[in-house]
py3Dmol code that shows the C-alpha trace and the ligand (Angstrom):
import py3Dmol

protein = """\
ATOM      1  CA  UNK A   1     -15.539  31.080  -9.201  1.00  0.00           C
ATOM      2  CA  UNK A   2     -14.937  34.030 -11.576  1.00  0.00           C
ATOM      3  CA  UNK A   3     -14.741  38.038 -10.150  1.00  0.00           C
ATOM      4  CA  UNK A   4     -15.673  40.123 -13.063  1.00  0.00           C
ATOM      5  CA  UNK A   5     -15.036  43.496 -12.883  1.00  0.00           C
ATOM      6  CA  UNK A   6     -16.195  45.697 -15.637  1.00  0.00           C
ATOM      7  CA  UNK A   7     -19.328  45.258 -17.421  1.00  0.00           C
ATOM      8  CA  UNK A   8     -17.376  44.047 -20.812  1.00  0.00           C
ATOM      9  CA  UNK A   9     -16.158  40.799 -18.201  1.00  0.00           C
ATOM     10  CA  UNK A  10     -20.176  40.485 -17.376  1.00  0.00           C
ATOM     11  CA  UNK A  11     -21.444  40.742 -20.652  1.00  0.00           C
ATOM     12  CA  UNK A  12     -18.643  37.951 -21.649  1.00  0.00           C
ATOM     13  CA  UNK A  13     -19.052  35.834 -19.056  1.00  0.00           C
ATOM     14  CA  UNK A  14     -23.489  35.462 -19.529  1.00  0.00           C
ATOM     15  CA  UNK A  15     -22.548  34.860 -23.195  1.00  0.00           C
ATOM     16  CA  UNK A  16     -20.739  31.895 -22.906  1.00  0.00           C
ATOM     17  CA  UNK A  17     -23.471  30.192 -20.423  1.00  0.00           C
ATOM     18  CA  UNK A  18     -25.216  27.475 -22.298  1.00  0.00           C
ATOM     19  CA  UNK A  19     -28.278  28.776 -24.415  1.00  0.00           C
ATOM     20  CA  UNK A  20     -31.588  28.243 -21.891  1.00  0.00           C
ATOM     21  CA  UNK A  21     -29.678  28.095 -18.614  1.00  0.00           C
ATOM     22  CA  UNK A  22     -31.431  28.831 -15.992  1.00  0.00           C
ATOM     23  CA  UNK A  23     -29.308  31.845 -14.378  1.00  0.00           C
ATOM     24  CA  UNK A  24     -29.944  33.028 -10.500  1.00  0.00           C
ATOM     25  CA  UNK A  25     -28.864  36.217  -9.808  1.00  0.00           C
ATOM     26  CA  UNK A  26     -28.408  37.366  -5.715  1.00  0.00           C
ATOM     27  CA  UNK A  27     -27.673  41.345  -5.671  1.00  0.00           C
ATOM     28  CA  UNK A  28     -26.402  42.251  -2.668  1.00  0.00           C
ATOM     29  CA  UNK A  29     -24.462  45.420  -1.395  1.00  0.00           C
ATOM     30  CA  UNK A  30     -21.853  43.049   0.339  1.00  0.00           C
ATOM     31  CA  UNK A  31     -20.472  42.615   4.110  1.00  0.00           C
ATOM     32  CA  UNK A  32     -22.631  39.343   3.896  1.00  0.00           C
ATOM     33  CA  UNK A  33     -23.408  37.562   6.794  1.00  0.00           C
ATOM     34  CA  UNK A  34     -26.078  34.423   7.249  1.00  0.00           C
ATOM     35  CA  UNK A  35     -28.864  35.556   5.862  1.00  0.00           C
ATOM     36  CA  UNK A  36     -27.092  36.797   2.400  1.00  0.00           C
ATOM     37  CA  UNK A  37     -25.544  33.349   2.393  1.00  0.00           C
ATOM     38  CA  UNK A  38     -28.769  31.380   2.503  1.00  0.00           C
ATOM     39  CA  UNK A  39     -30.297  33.528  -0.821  1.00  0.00           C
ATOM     40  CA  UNK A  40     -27.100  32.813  -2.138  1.00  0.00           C
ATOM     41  CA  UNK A  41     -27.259  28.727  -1.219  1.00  0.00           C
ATOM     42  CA  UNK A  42     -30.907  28.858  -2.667  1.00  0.00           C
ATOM     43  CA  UNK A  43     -29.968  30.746  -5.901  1.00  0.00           C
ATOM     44  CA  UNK A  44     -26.842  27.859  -5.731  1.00  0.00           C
ATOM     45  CA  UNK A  45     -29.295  25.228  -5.462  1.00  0.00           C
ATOM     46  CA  UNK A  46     -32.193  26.558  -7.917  1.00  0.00           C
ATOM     47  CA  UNK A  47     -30.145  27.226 -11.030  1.00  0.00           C
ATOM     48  CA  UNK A  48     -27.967  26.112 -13.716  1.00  0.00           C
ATOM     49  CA  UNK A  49     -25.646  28.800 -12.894  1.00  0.00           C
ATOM     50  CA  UNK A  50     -25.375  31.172  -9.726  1.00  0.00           C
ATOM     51  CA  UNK A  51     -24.083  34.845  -9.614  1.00  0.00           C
ATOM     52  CA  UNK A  52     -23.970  37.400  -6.940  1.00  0.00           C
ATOM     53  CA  UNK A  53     -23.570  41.290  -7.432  1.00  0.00           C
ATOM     54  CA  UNK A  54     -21.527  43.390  -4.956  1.00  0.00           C
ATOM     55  CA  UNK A  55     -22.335  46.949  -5.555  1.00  0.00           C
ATOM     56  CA  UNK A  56     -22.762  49.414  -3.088  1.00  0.00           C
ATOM     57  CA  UNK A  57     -25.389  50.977  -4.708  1.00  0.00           C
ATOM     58  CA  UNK A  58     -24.954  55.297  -4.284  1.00  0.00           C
ATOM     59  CA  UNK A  59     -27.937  56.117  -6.029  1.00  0.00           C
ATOM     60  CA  UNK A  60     -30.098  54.546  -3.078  1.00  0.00           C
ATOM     61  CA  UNK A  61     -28.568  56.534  -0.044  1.00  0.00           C
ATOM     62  CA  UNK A  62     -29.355  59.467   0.912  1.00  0.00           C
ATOM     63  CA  UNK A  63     -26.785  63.156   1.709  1.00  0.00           C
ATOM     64  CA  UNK A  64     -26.969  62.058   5.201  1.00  0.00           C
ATOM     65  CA  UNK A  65     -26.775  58.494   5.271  1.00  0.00           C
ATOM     66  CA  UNK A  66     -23.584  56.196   4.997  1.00  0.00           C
ATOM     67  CA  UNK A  67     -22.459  55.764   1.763  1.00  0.00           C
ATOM     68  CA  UNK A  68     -19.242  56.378   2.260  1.00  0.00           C
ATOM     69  CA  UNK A  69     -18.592  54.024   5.553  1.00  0.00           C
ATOM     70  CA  UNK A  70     -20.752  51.513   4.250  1.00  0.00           C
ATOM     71  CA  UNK A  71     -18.699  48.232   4.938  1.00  0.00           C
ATOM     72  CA  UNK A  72     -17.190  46.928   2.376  1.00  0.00           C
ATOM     73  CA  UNK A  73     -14.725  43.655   2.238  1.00  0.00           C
ATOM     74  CA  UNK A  74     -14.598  41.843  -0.792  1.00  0.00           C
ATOM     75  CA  UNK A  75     -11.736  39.291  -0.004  1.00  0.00           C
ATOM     76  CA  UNK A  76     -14.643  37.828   2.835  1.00  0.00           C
ATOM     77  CA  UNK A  77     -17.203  38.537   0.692  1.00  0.00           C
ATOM     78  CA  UNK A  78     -16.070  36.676  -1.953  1.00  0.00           C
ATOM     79  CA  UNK A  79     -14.546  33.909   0.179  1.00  0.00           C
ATOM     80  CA  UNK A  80     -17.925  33.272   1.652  1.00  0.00           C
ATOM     81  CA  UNK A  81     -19.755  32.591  -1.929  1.00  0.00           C
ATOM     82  CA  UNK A  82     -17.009  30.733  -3.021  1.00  0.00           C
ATOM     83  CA  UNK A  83     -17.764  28.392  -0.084  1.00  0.00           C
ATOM     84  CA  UNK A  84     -21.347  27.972  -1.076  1.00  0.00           C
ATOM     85  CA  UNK A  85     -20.642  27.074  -4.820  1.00  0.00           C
ATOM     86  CA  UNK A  86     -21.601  30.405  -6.672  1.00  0.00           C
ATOM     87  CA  UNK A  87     -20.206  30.423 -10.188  1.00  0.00           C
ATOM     88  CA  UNK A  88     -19.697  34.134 -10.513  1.00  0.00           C
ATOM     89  CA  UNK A  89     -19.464  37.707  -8.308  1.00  0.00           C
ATOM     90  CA  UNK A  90     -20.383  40.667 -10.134  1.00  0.00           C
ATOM     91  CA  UNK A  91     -18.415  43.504  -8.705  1.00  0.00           C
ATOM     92  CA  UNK A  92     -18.687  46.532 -10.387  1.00  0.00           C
ATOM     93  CA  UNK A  93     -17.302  50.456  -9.725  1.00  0.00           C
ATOM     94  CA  UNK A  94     -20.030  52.924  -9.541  1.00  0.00           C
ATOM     95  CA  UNK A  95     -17.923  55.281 -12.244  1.00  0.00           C
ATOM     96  CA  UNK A  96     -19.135  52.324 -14.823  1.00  0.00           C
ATOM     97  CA  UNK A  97     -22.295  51.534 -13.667  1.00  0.00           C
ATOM     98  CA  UNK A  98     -23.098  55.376 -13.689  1.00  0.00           C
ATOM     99  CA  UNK A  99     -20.806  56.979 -16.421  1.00  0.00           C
ATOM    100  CA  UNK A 100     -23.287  60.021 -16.164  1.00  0.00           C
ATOM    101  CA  UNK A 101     -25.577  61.035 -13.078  1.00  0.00           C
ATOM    102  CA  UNK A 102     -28.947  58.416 -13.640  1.00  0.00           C
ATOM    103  CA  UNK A 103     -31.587  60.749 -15.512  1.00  0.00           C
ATOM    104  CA  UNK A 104     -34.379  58.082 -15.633  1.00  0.00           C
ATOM    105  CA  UNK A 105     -36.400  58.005 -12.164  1.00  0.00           C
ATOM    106  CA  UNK A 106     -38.998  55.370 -10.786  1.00  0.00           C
ATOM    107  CA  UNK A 107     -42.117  56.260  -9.484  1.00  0.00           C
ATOM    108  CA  UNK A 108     -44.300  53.501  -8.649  1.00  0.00           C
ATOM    109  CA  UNK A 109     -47.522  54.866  -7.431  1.00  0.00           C
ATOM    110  CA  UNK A 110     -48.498  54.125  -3.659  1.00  0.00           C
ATOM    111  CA  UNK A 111     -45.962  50.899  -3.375  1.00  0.00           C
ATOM    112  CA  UNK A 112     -42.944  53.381  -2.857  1.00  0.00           C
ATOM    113  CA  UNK A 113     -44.805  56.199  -0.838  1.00  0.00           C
ATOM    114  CA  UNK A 114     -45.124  54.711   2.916  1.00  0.00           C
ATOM    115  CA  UNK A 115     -42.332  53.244   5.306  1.00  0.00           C
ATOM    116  CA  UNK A 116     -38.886  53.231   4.035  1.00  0.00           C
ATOM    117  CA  UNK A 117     -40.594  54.871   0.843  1.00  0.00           C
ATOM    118  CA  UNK A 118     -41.797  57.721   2.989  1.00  0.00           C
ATOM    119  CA  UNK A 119     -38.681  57.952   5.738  1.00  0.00           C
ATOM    120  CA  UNK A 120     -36.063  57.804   3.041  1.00  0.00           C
ATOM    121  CA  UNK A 121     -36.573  59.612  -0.028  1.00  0.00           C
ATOM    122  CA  UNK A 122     -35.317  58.735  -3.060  1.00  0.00           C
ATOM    123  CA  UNK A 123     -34.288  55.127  -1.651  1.00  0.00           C
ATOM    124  CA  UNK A 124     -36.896  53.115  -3.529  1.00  0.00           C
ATOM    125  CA  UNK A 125     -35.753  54.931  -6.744  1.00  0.00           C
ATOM    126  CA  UNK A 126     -32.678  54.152  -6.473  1.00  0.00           C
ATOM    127  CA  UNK A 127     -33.042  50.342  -5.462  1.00  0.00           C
ATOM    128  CA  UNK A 128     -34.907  50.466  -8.641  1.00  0.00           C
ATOM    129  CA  UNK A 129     -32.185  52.043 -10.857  1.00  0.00           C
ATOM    130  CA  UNK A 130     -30.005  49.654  -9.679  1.00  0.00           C
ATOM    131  CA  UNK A 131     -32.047  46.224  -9.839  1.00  0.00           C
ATOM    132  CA  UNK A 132     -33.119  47.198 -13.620  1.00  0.00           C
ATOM    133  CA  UNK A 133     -29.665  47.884 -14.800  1.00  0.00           C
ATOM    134  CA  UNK A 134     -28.154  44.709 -12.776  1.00  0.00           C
ATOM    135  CA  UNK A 135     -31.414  42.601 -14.775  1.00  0.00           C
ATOM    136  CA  UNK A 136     -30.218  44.219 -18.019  1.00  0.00           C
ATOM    137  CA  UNK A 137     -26.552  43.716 -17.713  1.00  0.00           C
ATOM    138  CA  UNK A 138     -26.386  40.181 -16.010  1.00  0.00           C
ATOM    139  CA  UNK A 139     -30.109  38.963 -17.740  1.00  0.00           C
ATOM    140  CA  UNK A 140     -30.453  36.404 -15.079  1.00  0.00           C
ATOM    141  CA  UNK A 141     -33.826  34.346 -15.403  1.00  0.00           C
ATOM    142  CA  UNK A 142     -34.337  34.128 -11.492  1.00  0.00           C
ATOM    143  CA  UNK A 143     -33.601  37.164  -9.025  1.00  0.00           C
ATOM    144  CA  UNK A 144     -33.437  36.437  -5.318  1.00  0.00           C
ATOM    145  CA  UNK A 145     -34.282  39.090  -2.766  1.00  0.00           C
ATOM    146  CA  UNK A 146     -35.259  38.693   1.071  1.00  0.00           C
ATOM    147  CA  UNK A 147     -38.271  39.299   2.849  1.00  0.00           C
ATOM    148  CA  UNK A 148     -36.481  41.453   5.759  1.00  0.00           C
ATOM    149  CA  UNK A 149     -36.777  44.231   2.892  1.00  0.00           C
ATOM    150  CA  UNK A 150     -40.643  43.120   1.833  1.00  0.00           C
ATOM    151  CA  UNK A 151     -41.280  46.907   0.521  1.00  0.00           C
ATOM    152  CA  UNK A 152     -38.135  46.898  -1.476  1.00  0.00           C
ATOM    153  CA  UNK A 153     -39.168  42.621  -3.153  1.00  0.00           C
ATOM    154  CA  UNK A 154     -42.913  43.543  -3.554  1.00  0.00           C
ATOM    155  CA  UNK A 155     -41.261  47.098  -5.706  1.00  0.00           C
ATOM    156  CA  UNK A 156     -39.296  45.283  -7.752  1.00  0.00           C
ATOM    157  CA  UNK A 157     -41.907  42.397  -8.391  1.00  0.00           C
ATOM    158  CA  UNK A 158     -43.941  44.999  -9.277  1.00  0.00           C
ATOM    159  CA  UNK A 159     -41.421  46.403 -11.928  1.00  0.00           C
ATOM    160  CA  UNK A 160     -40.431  43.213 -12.948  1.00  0.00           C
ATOM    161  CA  UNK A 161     -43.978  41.852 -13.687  1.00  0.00           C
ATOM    162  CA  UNK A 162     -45.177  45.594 -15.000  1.00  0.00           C
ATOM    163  CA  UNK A 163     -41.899  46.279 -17.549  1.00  0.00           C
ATOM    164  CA  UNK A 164     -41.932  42.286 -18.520  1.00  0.00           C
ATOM    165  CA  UNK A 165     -38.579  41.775 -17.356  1.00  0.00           C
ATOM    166  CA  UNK A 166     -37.838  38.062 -18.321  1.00  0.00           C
ATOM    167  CA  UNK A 167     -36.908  37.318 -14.548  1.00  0.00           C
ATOM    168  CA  UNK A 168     -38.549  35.673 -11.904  1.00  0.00           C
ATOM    169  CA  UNK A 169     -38.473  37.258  -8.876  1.00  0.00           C
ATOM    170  CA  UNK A 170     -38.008  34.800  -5.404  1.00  0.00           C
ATOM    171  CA  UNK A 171     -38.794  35.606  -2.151  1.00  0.00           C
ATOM    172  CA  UNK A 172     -36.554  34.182   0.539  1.00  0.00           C
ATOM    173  CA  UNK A 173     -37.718  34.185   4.190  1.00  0.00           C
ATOM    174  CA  UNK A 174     -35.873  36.393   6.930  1.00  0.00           C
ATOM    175  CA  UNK A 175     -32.710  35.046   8.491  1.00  0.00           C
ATOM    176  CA  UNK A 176     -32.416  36.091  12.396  1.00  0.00           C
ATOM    177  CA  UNK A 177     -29.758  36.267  14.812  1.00  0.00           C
ATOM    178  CA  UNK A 178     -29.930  33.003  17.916  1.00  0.00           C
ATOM    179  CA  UNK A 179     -31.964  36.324  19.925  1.00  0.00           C
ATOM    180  CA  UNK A 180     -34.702  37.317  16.903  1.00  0.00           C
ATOM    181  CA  UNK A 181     -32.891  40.155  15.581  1.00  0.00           C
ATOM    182  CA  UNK A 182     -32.683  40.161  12.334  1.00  0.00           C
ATOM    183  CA  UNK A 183     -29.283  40.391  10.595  1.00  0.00           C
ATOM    184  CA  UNK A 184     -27.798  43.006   8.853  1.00  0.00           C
ATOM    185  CA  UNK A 185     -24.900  44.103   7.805  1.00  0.00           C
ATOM    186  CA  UNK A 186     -25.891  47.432  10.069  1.00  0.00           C
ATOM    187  CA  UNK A 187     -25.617  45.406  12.621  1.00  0.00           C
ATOM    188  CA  UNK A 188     -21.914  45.421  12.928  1.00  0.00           C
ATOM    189  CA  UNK A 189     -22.086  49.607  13.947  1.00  0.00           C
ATOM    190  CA  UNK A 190     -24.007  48.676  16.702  1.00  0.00           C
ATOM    191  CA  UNK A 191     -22.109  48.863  20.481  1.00  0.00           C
ATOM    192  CA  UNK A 192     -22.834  45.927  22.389  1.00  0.00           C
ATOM    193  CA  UNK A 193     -25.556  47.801  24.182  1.00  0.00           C
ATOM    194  CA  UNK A 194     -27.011  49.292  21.090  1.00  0.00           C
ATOM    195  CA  UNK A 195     -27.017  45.432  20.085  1.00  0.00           C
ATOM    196  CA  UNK A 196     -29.093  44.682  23.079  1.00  0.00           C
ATOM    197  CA  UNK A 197     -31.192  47.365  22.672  1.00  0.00           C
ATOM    198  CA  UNK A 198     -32.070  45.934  19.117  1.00  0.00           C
ATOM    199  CA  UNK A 199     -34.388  43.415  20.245  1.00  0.00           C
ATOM    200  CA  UNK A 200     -36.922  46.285  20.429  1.00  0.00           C
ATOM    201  CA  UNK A 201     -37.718  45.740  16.776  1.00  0.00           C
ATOM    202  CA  UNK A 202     -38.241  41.779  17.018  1.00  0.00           C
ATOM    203  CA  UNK A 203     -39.756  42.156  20.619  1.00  0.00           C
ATOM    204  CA  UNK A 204     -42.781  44.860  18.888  1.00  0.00           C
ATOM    205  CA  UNK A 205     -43.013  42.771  16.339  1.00  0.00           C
ATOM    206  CA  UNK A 206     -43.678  40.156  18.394  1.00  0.00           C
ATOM    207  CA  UNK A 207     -46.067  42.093  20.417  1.00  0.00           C
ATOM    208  CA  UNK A 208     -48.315  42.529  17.453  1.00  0.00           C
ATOM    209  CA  UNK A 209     -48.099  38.795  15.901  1.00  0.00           C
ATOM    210  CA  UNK A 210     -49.495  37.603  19.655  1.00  0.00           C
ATOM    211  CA  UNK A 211     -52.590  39.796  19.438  1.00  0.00           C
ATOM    212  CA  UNK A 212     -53.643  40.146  16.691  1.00  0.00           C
ATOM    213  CA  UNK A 213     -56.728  39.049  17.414  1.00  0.00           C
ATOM    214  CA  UNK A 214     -57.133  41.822  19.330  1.00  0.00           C
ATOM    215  CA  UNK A 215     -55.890  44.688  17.397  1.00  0.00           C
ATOM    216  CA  UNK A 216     -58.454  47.114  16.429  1.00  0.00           C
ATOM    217  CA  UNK A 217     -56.064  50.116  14.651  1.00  0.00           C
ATOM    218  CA  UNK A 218     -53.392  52.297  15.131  1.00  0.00           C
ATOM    219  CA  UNK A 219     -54.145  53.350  18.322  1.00  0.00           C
ATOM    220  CA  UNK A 220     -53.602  49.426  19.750  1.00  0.00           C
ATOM    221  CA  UNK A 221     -50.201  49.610  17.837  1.00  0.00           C
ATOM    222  CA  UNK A 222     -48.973  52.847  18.823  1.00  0.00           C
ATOM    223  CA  UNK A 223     -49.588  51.548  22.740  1.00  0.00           C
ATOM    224  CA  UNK A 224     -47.800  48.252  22.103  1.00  0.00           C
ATOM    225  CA  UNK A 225     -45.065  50.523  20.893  1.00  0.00           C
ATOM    226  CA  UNK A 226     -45.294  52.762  23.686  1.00  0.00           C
ATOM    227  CA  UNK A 227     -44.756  50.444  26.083  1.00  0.00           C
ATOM    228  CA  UNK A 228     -41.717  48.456  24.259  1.00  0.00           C
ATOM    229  CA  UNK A 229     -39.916  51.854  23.883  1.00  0.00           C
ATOM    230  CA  UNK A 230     -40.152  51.942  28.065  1.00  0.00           C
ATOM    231  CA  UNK A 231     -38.141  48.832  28.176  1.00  0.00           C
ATOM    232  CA  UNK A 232     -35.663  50.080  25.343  1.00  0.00           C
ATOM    233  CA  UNK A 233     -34.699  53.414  26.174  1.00  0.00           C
ATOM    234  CA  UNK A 234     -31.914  54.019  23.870  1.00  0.00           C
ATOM    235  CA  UNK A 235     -34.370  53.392  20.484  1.00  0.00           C
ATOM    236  CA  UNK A 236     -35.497  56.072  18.770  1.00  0.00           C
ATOM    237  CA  UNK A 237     -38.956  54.730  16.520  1.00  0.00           C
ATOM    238  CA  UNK A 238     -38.843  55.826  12.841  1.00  0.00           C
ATOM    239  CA  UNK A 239     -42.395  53.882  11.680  1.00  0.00           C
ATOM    240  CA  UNK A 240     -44.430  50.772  13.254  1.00  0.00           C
ATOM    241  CA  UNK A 241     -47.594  50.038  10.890  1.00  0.00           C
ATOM    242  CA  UNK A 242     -49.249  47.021  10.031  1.00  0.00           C
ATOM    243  CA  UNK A 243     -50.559  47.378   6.152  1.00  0.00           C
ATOM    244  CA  UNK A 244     -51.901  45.001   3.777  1.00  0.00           C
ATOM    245  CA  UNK A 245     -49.095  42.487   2.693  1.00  0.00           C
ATOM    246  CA  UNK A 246     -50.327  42.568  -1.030  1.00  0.00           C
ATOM    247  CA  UNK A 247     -49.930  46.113  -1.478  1.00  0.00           C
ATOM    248  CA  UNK A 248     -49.133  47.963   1.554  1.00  0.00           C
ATOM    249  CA  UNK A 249     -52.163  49.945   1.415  1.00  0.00           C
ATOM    250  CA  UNK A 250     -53.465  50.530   5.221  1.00  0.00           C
ATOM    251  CA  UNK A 251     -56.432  48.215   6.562  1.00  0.00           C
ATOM    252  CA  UNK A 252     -59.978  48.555   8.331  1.00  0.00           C
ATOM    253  CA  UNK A 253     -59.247  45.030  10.170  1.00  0.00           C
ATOM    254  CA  UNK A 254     -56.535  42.838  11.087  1.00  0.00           C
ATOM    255  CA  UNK A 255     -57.813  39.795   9.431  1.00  0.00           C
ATOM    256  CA  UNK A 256     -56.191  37.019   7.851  1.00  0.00           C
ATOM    257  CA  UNK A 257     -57.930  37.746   4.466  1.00  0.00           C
ATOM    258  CA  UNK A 258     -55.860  41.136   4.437  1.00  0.00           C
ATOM    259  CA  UNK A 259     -52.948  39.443   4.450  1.00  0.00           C
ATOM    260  CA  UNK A 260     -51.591  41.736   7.170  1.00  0.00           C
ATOM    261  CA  UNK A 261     -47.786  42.651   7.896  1.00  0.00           C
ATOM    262  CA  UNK A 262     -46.496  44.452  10.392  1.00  0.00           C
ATOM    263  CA  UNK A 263     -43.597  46.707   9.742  1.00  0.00           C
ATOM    264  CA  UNK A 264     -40.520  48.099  12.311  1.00  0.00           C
ATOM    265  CA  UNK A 265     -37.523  51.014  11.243  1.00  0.00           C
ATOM    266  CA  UNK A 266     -35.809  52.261  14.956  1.00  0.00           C
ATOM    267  CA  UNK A 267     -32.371  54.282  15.145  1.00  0.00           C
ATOM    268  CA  UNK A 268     -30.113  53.159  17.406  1.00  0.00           C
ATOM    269  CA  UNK A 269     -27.530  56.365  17.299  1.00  0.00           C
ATOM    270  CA  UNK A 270     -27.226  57.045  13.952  1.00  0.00           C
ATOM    271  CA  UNK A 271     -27.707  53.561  12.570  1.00  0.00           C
ATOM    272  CA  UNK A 272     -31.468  52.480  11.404  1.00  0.00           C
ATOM    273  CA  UNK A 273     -32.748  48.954  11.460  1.00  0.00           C
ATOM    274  CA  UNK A 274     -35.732  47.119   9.657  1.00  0.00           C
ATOM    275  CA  UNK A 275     -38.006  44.444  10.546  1.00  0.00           C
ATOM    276  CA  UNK A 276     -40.853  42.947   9.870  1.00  0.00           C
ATOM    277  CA  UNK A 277     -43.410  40.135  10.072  1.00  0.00           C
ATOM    278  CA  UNK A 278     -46.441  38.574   9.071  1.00  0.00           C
ATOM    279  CA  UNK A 279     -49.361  38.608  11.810  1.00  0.00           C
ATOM    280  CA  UNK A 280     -50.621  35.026   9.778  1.00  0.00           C
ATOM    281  CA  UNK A 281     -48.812  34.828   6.585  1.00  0.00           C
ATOM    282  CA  UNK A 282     -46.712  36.385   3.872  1.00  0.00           C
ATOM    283  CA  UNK A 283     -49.387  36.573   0.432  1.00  0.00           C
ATOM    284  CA  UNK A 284     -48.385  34.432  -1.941  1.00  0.00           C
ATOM    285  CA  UNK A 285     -46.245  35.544  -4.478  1.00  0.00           C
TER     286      UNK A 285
END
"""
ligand_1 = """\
23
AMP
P -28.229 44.192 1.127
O -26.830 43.729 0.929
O -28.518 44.648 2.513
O -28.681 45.147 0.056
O -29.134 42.906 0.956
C -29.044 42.097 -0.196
C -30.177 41.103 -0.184
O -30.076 40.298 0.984
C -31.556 41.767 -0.154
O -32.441 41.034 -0.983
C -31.942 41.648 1.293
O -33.345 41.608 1.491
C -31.315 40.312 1.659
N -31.120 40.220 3.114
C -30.419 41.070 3.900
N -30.505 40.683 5.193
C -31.289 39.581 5.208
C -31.774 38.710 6.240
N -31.477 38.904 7.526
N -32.559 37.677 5.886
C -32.885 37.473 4.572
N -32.469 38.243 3.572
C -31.684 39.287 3.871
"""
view = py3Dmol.view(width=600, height=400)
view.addModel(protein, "pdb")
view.setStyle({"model": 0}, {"cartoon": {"style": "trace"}})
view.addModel(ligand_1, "xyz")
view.setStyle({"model": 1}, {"stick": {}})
view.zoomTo()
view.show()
């Protein structure tokens, strides 16, 4: 397995991979657990050649969120993909990736306006800024991204499909902890109450898969909420919604024709965690 560094190393290394390899490119902001590990077995499995990016991206957090203690351990990281048969890591500084503060912005109508979109401004811009440079530099011809962060893969489908990035774009399903919750490397601020506590998400989610043939609107959500939150004192709800799954636009019914997915962001302290799921099924890509 090769660490490449600078850009130059990057650009080197995709030009001497054989002319019409298939290329599958995982970008990740590292301290990878399981579920980072199976995109990166997929991408392993899928393609000629395998590379993942470690970059904590800055562009994509916000004055007040955790850039700076954002964990960070490349000797595991790297250990870990070289265990699963990736060919290349991709671990860049942000002085090279950004020589100059990013002028170019993305604004993609109503996909980046609601949930994370809405709750953490300027986050879908960045994740944008980053995924288009790491498509440019690395030119992979299959990008792998999970469906814990379903606003942030149907964005950059979007972009992909809309700018004609050469790059197919794969969905790969959520990978949970043995109690539901989903992981993330967030998880690792959490107390071991905290940790407890972060069943909420799963347990809501839950709540809303079992009746949703009974769920007339918000009001039916914001009561299955409600009485979650009673159980889970220490949570503090950002959003629950359940939009369309195509194009997270909100919906008059919770049929299976909408394509329906519900979606969970809760603090516990000052860390925030994501979930969500289908009430039938994910769209098809
Ligand atoms: P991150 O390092 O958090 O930016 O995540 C890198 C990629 O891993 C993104 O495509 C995430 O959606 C994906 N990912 C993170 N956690 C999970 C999980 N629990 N299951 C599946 N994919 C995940």
């Amino acid at each position: 397995m090769e660490l490449l560094h600078t850009i130059k190393e990057m650009r080197s290394w995709r030009s001497r991979q054989p002319l019409g390899a298939r290329i599958g490119l995982v970008p990740t902001m590292g301290a990878l657990h399981r579920g980072h590990a199976t995109l990166a077995a997929q991408a392993v499995a899928e393609n000629d050649r395998s590379i993942a990016s470690i970059f904590v991206n800055p562009t994509q957090f916000g004055p007040q969120e955790d850039y700076s203690r954002y964990p960070r351990d490349l000797g595991a990281d790297a250990a870990l993909l070289a265990g699963l048969g990736i060919d290349a890591i991709f671990a860049p500084q942000a002085r090279d990736i950004y020589p100059q503060q990013a002028q170019i912005t993305y604004d993609i109508r109503d996909l980046d306006k609601r949930l994370c979109g809405a709750s953490r401004p300027g986050h879908m811009n960045g994740v944008l800024q980053i995924v288009s440079i790491l498509f440019h530099i690395v030119q992979p011809t299959h990008a792998y991204f999970g469906l814990k962060d379903y606003q942030q893969y149907l964005l950059i489908r979007r972009m992909a499909t809309e700018l004609h990035f050469p790059v197919q774009v794969v969905p790969c399903p959520i990978v949970r902890e043995p109690d539901g919750v989903a992981m993330s490397s967030r998880n690792r601020y959490l107390d071991s109450e905290q940790r407890k506590q972060a069943r909420f998400l799963r347990d809501v989610l839950d709540d809303l898969v079992g009746r949703r043939s009974v769920l007339q609107g918000p009001a039916d959500i914001a009561q299955i909420v409600e009485a979650r939150q009673a159980q889970y004192p220490a949570v503090r709800l950002d959003y629950c919604e359940v939009l369309g799954g195509r194009d997270l636009q909100p919906i008059s019914s919770f049929n299976a024709a909408q394509a329906p997915v519900a979606f969970i962001a809760a603090y516990l302290g000052q860390t925030r965690l994501i979930d969500n799921a289908p009430l039938y099924d994910y769209p098809p890509a």
